[in-house]
C-alpha positions as CSV (number, residue, x, y, z in Angstrom):
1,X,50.9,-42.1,-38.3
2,X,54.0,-40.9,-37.9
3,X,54.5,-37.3,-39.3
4,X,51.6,-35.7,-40.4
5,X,51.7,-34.9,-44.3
6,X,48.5,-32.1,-44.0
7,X,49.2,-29.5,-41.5
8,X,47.4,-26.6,-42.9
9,X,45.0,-24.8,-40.5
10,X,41.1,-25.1,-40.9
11,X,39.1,-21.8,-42.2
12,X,37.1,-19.4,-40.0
13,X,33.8,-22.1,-40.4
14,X,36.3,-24.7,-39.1
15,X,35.9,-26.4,-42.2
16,X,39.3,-28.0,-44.3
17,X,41.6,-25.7,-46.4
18,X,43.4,-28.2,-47.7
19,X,42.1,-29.6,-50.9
20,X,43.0,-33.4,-51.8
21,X,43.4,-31.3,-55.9
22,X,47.4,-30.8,-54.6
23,X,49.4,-32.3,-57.4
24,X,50.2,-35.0,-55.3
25,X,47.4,-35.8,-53.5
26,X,45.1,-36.1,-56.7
27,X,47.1,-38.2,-58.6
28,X,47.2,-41.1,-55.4
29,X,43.5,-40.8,-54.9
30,X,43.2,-41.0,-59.0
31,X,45.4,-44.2,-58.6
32,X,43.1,-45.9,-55.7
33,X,39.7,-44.7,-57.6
34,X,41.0,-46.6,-60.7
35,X,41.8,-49.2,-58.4
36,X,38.9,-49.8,-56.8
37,X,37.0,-49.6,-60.1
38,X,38.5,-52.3,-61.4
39,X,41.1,-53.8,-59.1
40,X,41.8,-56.8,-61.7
41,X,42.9,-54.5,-64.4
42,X,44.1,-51.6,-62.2
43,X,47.1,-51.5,-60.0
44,X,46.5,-51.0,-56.2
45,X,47.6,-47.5,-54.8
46,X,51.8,-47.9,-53.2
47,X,52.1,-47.6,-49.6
48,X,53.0,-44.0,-49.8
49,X,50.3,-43.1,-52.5
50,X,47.7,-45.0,-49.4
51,X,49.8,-42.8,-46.5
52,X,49.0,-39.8,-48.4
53,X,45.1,-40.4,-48.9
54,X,45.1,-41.4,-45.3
55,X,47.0,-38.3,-44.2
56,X,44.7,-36.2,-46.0
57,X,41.0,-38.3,-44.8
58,X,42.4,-37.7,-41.3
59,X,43.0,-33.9,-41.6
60,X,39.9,-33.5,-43.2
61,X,37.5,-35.6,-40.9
62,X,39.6,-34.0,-37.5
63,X,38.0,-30.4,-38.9
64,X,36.3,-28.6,-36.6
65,X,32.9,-28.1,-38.7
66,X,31.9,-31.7,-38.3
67,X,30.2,-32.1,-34.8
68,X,27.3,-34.6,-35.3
69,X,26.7,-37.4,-34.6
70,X,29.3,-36.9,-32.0
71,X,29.6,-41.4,-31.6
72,X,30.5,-41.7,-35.0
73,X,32.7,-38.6,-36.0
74,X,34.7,-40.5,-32.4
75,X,34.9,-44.0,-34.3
76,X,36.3,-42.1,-37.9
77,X,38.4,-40.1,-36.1
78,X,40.1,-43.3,-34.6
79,X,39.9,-45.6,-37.2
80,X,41.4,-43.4,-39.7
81,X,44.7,-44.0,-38.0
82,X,44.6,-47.9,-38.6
83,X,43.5,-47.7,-42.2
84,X,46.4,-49.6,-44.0
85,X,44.8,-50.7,-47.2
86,X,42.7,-49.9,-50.2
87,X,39.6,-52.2,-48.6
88,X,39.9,-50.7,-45.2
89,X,40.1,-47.4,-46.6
90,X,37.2,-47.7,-48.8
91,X,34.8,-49.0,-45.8
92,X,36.1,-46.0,-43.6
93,X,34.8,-44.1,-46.5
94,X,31.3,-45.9,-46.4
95,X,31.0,-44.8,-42.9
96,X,32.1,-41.0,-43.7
97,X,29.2,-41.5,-46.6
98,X,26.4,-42.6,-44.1
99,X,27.0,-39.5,-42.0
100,X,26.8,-37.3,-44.8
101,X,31.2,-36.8,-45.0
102,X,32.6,-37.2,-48.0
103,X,36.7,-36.8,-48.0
104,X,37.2,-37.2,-51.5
């Protein structure tokens, strides 16, 4: 990623202060929800609406709090960076779910 959209600090529990309710931010991950809900009827999130829920799943899985398990905090932490569509996205996701993460 190239410039980094999030860049507020984490809070005293190393735990996110950024909240994905910004104006902004709620109305993309609205858009890819709806989306993936029913992507027939729904339109898929832009590029830049994607960049932003990116931006903010990468700030919030790089907080501090989350130390365990240690392997697969490593594998989100990289993968995050590659996400580049609503499918991919919603897999990273699944694998914030299974250990217990949820971004949005």
């Amino acid at each position: 990623m190239s410039a980094t959209l999030f860049t507020d600090t984490y809070g005293a529990l190393g735990l996110p202060t950024t909240y994905y309710r910004q104006e902004a931010t709620r109305a993309a991950i609205a858009v890819y929800l709806r989306y993936m809900a029913d992507p027939i009827m729904e339109p898929e999130p832009t590029p830049a609406e994607l960049r932003m829920i990116v931006e903010y799943c990468a700030y919030f899985i790089h907080a501090p709090a989350w130390t365990h398990p240690p392997r697969e905090l490593k594998m989100l932490r990289a993968s995050i960076e590659h996400v580049t569509s609503a499918h991919e996205l919603a897999t990273w996701l699944w694998g914030c779910g299974q250990i217990g993460i949820d971004p949005l």
